[in-house]
mmCIF file of the C-alpha atoms, coordinates in Angstrom:
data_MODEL
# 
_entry.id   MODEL 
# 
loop_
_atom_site.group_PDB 
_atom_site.id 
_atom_site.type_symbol 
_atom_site.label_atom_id 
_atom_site.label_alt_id 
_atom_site.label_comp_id 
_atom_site.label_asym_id 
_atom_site.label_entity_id 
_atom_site.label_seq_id 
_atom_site.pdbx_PDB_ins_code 
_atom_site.Cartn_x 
_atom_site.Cartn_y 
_atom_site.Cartn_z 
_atom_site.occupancy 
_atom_site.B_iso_or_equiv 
_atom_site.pdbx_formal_charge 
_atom_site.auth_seq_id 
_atom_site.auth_comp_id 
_atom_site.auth_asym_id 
_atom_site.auth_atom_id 
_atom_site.pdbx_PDB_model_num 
ATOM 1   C CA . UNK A 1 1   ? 45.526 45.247 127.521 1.00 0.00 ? 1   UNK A CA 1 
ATOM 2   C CA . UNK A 1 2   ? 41.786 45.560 127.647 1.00 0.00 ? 2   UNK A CA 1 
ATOM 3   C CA . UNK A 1 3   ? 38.902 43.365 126.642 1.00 0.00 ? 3   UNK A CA 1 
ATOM 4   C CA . UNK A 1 4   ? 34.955 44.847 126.597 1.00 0.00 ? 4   UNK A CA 1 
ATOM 5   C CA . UNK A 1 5   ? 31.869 43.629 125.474 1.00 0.00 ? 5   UNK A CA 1 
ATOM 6   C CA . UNK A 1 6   ? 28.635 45.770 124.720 1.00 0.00 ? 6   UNK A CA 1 
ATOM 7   C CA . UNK A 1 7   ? 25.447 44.233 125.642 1.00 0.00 ? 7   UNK A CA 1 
ATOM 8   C CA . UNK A 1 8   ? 21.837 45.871 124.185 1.00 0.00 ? 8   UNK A CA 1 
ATOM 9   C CA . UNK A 1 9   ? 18.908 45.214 125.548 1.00 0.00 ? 9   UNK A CA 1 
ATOM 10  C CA . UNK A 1 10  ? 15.382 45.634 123.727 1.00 0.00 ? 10  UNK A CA 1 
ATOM 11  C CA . UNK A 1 11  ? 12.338 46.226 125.936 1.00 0.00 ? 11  UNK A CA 1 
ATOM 12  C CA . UNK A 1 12  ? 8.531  47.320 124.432 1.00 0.00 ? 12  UNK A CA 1 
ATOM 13  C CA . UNK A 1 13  ? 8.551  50.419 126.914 1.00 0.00 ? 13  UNK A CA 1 
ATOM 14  C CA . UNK A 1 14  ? 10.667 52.423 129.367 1.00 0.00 ? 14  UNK A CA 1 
ATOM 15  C CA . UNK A 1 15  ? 8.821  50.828 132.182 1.00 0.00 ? 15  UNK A CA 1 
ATOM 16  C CA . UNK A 1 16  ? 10.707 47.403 131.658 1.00 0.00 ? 16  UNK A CA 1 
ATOM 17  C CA . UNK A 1 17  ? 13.726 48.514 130.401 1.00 0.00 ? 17  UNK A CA 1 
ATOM 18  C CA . UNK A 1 18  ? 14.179 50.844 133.698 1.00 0.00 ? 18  UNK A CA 1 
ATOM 19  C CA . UNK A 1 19  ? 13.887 47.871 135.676 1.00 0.00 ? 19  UNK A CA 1 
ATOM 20  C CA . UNK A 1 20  ? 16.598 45.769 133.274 1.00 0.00 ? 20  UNK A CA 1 
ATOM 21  C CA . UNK A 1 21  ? 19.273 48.524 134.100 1.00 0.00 ? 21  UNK A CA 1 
ATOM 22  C CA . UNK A 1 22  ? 19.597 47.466 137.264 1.00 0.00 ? 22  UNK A CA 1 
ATOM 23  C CA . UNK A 1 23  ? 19.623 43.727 136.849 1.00 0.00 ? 23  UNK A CA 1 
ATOM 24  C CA . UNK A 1 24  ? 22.240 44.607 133.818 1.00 0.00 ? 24  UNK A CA 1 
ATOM 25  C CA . UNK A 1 25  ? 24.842 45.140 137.402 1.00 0.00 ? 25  UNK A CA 1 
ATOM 26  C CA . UNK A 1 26  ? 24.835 41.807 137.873 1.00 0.00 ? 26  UNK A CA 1 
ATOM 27  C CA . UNK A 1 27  ? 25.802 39.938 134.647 1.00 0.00 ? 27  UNK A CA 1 
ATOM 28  C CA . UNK A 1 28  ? 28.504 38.210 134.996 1.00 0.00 ? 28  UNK A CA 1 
ATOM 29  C CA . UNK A 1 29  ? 31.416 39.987 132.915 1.00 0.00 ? 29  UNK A CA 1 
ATOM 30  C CA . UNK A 1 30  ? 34.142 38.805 134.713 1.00 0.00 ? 30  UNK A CA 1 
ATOM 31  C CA . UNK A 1 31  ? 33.215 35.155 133.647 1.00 0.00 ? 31  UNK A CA 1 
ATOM 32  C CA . UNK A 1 32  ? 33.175 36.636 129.944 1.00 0.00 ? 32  UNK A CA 1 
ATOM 33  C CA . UNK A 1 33  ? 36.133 38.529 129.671 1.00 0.00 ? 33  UNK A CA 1 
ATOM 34  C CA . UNK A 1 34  ? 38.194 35.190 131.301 1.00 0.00 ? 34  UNK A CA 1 
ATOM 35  C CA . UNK A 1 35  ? 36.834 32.606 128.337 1.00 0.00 ? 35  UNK A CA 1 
ATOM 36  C CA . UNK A 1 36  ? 36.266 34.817 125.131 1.00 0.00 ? 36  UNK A CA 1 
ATOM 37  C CA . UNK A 1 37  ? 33.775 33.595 122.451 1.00 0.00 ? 37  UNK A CA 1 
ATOM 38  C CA . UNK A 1 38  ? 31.655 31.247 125.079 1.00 0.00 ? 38  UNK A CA 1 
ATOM 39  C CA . UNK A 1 39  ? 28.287 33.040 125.658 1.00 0.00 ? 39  UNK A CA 1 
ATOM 40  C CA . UNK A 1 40  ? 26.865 30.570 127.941 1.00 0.00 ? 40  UNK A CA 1 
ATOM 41  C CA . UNK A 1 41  ? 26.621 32.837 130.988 1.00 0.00 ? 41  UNK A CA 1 
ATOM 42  C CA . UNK A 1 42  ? 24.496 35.589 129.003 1.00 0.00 ? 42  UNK A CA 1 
ATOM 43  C CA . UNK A 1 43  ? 22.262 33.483 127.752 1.00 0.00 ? 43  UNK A CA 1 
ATOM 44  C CA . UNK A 1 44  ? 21.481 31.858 131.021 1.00 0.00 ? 44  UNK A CA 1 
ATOM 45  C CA . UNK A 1 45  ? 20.866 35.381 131.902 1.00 0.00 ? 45  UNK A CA 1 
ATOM 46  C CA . UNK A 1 46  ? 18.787 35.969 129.326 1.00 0.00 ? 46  UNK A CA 1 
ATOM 47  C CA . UNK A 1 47  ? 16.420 32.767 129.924 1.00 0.00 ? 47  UNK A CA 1 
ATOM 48  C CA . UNK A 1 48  ? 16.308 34.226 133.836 1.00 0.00 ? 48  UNK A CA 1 
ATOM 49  C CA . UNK A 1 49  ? 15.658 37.963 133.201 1.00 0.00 ? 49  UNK A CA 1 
ATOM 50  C CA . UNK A 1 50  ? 13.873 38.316 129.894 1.00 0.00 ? 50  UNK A CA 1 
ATOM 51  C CA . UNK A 1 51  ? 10.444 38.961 132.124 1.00 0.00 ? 51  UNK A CA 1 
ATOM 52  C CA . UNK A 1 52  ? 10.304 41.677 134.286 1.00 0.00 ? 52  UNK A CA 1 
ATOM 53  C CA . UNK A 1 53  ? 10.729 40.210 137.894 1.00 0.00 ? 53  UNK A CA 1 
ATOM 54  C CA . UNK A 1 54  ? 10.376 43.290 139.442 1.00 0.00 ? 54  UNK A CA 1 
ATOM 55  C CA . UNK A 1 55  ? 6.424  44.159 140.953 1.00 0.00 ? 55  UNK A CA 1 
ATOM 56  C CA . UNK A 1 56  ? 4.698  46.955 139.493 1.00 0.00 ? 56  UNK A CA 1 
ATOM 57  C CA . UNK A 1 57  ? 3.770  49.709 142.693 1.00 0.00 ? 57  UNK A CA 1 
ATOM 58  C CA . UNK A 1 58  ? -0.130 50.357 141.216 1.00 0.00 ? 58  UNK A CA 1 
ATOM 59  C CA . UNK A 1 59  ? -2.110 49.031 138.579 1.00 0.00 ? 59  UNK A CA 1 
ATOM 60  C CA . UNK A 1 60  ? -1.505 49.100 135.069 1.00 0.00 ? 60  UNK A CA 1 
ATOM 61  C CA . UNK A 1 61  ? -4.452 50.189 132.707 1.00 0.00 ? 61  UNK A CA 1 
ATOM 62  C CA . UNK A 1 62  ? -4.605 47.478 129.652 1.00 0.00 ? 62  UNK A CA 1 
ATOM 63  C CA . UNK A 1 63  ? -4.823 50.500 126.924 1.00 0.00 ? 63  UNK A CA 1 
ATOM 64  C CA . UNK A 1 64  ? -1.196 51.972 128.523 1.00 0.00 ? 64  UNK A CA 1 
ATOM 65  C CA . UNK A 1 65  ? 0.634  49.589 129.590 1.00 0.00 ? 65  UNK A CA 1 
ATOM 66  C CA . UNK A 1 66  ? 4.030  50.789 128.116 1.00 0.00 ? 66  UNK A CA 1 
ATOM 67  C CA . UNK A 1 67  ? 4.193  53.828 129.464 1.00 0.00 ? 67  UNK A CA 1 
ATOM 68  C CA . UNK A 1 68  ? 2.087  54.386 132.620 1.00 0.00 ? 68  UNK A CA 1 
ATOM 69  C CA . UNK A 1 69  ? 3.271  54.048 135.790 1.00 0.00 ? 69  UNK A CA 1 
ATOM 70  C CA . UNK A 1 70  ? 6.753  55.794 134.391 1.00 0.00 ? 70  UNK A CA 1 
ATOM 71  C CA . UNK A 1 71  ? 6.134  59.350 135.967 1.00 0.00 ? 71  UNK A CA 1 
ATOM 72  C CA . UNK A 1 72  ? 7.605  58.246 139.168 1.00 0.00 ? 72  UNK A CA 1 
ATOM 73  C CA . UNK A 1 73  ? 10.790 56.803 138.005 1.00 0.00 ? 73  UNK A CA 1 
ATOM 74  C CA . UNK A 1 74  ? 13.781 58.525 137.483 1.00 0.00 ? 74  UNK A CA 1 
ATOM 75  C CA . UNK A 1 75  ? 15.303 59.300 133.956 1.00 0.00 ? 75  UNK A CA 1 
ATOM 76  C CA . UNK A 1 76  ? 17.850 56.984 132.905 1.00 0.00 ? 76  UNK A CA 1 
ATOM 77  C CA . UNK A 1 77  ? 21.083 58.911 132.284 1.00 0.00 ? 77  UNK A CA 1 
ATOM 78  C CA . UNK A 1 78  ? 22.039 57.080 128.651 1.00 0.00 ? 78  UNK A CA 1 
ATOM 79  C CA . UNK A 1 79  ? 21.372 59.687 126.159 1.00 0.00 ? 79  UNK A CA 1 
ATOM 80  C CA . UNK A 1 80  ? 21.436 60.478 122.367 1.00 0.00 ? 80  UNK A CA 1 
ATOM 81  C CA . UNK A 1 81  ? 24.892 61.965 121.374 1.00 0.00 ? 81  UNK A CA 1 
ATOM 82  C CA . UNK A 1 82  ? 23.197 64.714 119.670 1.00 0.00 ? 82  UNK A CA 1 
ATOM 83  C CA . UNK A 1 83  ? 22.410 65.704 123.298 1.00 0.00 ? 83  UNK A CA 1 
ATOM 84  C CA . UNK A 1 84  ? 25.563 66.509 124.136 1.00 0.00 ? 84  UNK A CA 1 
ATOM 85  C CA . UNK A 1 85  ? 25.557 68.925 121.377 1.00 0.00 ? 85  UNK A CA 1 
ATOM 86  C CA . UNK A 1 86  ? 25.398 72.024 123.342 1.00 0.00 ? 86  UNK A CA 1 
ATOM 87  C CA . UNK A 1 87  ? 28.393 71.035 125.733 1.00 0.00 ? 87  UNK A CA 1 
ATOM 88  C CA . UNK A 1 88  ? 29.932 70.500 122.912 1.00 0.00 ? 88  UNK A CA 1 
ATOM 89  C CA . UNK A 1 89  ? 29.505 74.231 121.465 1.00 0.00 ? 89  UNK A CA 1 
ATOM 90  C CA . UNK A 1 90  ? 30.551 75.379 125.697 1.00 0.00 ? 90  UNK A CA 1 
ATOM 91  C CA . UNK A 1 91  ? 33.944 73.543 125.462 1.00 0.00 ? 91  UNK A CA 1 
ATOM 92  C CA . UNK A 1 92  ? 35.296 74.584 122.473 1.00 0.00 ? 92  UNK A CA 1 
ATOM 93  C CA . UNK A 1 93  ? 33.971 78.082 122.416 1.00 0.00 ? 93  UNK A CA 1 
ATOM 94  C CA . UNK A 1 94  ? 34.710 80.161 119.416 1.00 0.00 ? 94  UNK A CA 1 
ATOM 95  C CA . UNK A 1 95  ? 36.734 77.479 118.398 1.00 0.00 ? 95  UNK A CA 1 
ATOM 96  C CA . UNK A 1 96  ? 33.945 75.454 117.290 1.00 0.00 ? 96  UNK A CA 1 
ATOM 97  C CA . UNK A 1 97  ? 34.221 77.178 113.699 1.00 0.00 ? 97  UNK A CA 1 
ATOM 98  C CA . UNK A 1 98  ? 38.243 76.146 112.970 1.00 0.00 ? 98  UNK A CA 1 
ATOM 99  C CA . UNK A 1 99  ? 36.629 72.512 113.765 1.00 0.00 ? 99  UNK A CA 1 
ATOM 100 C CA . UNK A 1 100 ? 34.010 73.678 111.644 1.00 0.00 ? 100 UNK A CA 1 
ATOM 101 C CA . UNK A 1 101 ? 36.209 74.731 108.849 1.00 0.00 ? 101 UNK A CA 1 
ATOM 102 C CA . UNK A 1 102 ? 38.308 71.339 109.173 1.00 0.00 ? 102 UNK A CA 1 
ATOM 103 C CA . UNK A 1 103 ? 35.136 69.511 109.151 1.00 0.00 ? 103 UNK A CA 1 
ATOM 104 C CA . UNK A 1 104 ? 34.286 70.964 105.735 1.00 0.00 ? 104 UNK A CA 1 
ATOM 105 C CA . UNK A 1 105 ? 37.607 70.583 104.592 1.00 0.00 ? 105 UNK A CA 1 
ATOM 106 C CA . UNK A 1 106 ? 37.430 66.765 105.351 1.00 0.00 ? 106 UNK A CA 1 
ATOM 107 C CA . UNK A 1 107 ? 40.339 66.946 107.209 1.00 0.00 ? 107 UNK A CA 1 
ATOM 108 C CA . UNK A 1 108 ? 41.677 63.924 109.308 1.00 0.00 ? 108 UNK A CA 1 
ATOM 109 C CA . UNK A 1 109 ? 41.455 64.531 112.931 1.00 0.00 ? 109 UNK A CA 1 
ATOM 110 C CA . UNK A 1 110 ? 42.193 62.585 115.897 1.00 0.00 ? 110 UNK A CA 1 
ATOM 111 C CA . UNK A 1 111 ? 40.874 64.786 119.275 1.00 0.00 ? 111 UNK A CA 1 
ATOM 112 C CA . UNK A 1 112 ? 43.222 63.316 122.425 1.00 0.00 ? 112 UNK A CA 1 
ATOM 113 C CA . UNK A 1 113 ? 41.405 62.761 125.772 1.00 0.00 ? 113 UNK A CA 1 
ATOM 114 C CA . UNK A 1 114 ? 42.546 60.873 129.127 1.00 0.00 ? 114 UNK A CA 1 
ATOM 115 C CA . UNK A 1 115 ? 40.165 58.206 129.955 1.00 0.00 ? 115 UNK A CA 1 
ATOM 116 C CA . UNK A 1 116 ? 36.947 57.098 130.100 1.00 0.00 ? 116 UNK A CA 1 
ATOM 117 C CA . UNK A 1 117 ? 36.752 58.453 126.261 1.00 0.00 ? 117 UNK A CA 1 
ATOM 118 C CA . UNK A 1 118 ? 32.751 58.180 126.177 1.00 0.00 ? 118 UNK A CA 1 
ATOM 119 C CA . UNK A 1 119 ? 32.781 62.076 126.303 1.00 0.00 ? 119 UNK A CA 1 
ATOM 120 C CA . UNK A 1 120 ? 35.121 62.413 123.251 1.00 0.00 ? 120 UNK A CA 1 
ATOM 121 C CA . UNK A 1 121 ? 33.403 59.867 121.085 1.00 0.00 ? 121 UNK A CA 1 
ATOM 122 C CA . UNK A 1 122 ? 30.829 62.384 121.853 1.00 0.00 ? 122 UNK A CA 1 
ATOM 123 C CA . UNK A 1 123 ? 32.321 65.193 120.610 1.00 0.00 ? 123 UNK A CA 1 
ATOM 124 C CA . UNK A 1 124 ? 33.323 63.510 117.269 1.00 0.00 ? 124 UNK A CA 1 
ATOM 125 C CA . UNK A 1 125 ? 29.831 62.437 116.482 1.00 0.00 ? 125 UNK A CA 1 
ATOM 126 C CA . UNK A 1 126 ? 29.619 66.592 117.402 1.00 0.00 ? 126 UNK A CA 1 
ATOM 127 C CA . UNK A 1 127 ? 32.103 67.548 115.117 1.00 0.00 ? 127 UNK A CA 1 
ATOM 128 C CA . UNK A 1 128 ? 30.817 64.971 112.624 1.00 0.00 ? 128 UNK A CA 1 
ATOM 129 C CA . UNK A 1 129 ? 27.448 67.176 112.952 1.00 0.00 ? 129 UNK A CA 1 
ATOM 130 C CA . UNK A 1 130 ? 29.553 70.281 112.042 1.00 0.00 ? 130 UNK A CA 1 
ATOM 131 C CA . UNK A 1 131 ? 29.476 69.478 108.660 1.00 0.00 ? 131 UNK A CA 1 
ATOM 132 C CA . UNK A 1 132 ? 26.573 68.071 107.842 1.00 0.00 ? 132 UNK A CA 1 
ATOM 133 C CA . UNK A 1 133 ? 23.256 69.454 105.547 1.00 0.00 ? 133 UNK A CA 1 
ATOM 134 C CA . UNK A 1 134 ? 20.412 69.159 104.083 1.00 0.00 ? 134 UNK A CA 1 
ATOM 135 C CA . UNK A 1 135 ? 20.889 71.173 101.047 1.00 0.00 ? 135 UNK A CA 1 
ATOM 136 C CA . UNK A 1 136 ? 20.940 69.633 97.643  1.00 0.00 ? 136 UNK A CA 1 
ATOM 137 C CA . UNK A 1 137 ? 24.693 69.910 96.003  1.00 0.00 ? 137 UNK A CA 1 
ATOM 138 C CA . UNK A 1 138 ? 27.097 67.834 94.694  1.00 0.00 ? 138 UNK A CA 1 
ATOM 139 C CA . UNK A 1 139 ? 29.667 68.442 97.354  1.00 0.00 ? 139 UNK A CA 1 
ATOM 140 C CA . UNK A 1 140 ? 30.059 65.287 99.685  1.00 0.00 ? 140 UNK A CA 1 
ATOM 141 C CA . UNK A 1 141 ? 31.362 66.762 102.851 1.00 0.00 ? 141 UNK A CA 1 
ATOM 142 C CA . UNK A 1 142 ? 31.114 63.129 104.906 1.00 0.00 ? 142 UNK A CA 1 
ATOM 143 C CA . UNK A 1 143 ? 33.478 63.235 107.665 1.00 0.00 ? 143 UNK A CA 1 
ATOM 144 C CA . UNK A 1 144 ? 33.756 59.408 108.081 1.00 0.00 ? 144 UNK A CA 1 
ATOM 145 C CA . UNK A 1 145 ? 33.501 59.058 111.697 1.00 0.00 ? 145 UNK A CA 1 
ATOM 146 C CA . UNK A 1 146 ? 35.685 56.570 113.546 1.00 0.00 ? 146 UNK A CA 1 
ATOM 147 C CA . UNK A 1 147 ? 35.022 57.283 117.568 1.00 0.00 ? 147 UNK A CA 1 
ATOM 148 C CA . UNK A 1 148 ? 37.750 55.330 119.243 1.00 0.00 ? 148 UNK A CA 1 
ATOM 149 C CA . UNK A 1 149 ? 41.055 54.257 117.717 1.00 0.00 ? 149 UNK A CA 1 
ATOM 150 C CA . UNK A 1 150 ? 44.266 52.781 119.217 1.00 0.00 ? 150 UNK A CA 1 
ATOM 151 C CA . UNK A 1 151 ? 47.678 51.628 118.234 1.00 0.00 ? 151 UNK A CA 1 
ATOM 152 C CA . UNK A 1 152 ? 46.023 48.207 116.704 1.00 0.00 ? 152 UNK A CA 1 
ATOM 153 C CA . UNK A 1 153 ? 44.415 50.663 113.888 1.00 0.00 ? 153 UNK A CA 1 
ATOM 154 C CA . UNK A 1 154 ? 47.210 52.854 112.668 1.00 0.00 ? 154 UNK A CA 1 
ATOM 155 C CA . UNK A 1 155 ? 47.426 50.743 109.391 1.00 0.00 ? 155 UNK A CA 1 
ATOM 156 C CA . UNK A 1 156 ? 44.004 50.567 108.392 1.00 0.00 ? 156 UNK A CA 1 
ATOM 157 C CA . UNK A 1 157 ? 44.353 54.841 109.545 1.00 0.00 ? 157 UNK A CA 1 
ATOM 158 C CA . UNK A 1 158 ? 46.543 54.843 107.046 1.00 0.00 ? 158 UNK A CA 1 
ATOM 159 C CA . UNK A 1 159 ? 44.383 53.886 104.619 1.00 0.00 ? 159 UNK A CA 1 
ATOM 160 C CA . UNK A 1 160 ? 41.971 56.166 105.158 1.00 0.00 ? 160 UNK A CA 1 
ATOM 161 C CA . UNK A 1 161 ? 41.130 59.488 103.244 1.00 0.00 ? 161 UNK A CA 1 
ATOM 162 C CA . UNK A 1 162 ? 39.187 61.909 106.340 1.00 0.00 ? 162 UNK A CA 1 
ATOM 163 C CA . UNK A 1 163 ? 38.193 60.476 109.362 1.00 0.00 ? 163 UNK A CA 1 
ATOM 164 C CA . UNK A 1 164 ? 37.227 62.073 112.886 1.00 0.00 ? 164 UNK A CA 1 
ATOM 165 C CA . UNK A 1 165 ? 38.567 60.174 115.429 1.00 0.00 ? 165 UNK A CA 1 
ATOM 166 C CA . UNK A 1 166 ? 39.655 60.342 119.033 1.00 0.00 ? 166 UNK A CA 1 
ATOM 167 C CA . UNK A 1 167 ? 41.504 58.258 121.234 1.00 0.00 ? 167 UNK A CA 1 
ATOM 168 C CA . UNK A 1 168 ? 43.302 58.323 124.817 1.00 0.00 ? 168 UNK A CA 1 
ATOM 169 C CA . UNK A 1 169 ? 47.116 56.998 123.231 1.00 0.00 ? 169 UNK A CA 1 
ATOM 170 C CA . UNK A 1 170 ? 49.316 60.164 123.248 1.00 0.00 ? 170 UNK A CA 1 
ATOM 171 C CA . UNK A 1 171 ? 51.494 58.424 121.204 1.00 0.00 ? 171 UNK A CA 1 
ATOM 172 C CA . UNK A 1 172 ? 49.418 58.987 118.054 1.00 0.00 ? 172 UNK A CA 1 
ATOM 173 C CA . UNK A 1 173 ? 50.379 62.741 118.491 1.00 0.00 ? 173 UNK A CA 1 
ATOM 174 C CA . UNK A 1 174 ? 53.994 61.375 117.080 1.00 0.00 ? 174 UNK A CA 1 
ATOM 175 C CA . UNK A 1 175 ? 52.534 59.816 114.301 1.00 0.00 ? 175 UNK A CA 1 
ATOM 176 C CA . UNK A 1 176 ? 52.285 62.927 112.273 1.00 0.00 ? 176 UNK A CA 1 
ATOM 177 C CA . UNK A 1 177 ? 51.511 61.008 108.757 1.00 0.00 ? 177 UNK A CA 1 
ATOM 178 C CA . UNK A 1 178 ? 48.496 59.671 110.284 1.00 0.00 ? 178 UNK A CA 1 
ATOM 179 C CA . UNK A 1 179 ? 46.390 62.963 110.857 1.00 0.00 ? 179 UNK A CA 1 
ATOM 180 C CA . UNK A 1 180 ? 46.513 66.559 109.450 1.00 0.00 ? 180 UNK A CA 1 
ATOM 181 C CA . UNK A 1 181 ? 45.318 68.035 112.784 1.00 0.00 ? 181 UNK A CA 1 
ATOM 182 C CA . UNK A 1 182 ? 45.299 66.810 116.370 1.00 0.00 ? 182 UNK A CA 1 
ATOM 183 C CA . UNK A 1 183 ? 43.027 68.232 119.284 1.00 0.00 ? 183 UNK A CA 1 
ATOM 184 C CA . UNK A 1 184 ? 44.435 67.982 122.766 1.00 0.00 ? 184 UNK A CA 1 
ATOM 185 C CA . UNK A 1 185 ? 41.430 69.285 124.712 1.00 0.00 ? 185 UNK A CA 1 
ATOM 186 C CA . UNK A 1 186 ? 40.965 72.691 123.312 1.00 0.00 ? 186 UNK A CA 1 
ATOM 187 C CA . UNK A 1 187 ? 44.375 73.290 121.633 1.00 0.00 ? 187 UNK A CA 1 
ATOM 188 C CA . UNK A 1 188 ? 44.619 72.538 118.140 1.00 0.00 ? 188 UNK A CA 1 
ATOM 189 C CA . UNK A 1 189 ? 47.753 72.050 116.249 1.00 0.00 ? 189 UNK A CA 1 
ATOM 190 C CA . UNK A 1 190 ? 48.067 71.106 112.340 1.00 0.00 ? 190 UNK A CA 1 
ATOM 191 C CA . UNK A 1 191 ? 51.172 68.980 110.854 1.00 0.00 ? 191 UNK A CA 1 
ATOM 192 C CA . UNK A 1 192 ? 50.385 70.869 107.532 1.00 0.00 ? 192 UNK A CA 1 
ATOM 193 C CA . UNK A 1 193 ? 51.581 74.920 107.167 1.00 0.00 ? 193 UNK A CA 1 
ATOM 194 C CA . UNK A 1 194 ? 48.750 75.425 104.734 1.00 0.00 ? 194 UNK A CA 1 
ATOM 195 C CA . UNK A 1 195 ? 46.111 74.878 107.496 1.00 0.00 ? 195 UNK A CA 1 
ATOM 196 C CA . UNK A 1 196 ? 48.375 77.082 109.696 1.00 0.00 ? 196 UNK A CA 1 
ATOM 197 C CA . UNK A 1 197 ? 45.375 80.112 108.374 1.00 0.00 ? 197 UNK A CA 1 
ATOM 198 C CA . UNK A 1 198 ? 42.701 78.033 108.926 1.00 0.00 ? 198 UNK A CA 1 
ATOM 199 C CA . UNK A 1 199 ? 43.435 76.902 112.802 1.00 0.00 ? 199 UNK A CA 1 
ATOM 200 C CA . UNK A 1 200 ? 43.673 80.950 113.408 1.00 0.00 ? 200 UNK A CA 1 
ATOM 201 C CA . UNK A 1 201 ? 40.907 82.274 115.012 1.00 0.00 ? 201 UNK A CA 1 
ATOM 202 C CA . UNK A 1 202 ? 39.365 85.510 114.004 1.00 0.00 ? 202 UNK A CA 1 
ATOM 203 C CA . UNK A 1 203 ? 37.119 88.432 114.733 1.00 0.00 ? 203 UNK A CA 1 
ATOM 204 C CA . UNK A 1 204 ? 34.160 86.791 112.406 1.00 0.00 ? 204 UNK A CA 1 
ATOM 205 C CA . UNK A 1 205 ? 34.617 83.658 114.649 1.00 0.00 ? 205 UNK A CA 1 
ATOM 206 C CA . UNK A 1 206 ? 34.255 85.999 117.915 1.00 0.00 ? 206 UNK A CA 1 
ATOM 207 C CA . UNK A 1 207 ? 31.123 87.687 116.454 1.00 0.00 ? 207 UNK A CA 1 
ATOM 208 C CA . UNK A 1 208 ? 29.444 84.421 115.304 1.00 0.00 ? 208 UNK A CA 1 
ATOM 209 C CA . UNK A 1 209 ? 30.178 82.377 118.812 1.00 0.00 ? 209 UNK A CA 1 
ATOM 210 C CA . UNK A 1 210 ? 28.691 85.755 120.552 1.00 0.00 ? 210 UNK A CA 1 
ATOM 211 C CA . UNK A 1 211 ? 25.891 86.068 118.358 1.00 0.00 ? 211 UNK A CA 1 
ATOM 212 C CA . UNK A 1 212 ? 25.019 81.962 118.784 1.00 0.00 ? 212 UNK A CA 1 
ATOM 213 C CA . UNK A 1 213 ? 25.500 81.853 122.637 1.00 0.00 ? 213 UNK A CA 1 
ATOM 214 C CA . UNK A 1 214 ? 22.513 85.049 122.329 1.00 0.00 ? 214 UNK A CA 1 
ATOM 215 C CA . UNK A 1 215 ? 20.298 83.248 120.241 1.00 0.00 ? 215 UNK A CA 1 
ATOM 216 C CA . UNK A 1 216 ? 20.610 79.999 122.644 1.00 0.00 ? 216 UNK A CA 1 
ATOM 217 C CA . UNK A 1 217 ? 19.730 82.082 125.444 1.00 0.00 ? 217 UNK A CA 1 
ATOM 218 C CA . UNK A 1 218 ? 16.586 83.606 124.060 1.00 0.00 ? 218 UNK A CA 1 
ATOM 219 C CA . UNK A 1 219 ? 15.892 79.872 123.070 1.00 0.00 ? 219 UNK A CA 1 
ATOM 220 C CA . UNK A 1 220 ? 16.147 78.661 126.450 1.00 0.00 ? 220 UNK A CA 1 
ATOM 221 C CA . UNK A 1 221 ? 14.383 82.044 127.526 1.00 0.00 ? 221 UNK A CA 1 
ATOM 222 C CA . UNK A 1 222 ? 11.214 81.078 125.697 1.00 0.00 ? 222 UNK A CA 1 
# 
């Protein structure tokens, strides 16, 4: 089995919150994950970190104090998921319009990774973006994300109209009732012949990949 905990931490500016990623190495999850439901070790680590211990290298003016000093630093590598957004498009390829089409159909889909799965919960906040607007209609094209599932959530699956989901049990391929198409890296396979001509990628899909990979380019260009 496996047992993880996510801890936030809340900081008025990057300055302090750069130097609470590093202390953040040191908490004591080990103690945590070996007596569940006692928090006594984080909040003693709270009480000892929740000021900056760390000395500041030069002055800090009194009108900037959130930010200055930040220039030297280097980025921290947690990012917004529509970052990855662009990765996203270079993985799938052309493809990215039969996830499209699936997206609008509200399809359920489960995309398969390998471990770590923080790049596939990525793409299905990706493919959640696939489908959404702005423009005013009546047609609810919500694609209910779920990011990580396992064995432990096939009934409440079941239950469940359209979802995106991923996860890293093969086993869920199996479960055919559960999904209507499963994406194992970039192959995609349907348990339904009537999506058979959606999942079929055409000439159109070709053209509009091309003409999106130009218009990115003279983006980045400018």
């Amino acid at each position: 089995g496996c047992a993880s905990y996510d801890v936030f931490v809340l900081r008025c500016g990057y300055l302090p919150l750069y130097h609470m990623m590093s202390l953040l190495h040191h908490l004591p999850s080990r103690t945590q994950v070996e007596t569940p439901g006692h928090y006594g070790s984080l909040e003693e680590y709270f009480r000892h970190y929740q000021s900056p211990r760390q000395p500041i290298s030069r002055p800090i003016a009194a009108s900037d104090s959130s930010s200055h000093g930040t220039e030297d630093l280097p980025p921290m590598t947690i990012t917004h998921p529509a970052g990855c957004f662009t990765q996203f498009l270079q993985f799938f390829g052309p493809k990215i319009f039969i996830l499209w089409r699936l997206a609008l159909l509200k399809k359920r889909i489960i995309l398969f990774s390998p471990p770590p799965i923080g790049v596939v919960c990525y793409r299905v906040y990706c493919a959640c973006l696939l489908a959404s607007h702005v423009l005013a209609t009546e047609l609810n094209t919500d694609s209910n994300p779920q990011f990580y599932v396992n064995v432990a959530d096939i009934d409440q699956l079941k239950t469940v109209g359209n979802y995106i989901a991923c996860t890293t049990e093969k086993i869920f391929q199996s479960k055919r009732d559960l999904f209507d198409v499963f994406v194992d890296n970039q192959n995609i396979t349907t348990t339904q012949p009537r999506l058979e001509p959606v999942l079929r990628l055409t000439l159109a899909d070709e053209q509009r990949y091309q003409h999106l990979s130009n218009v990115r380019c003279v983006g980045r260009a400018r």
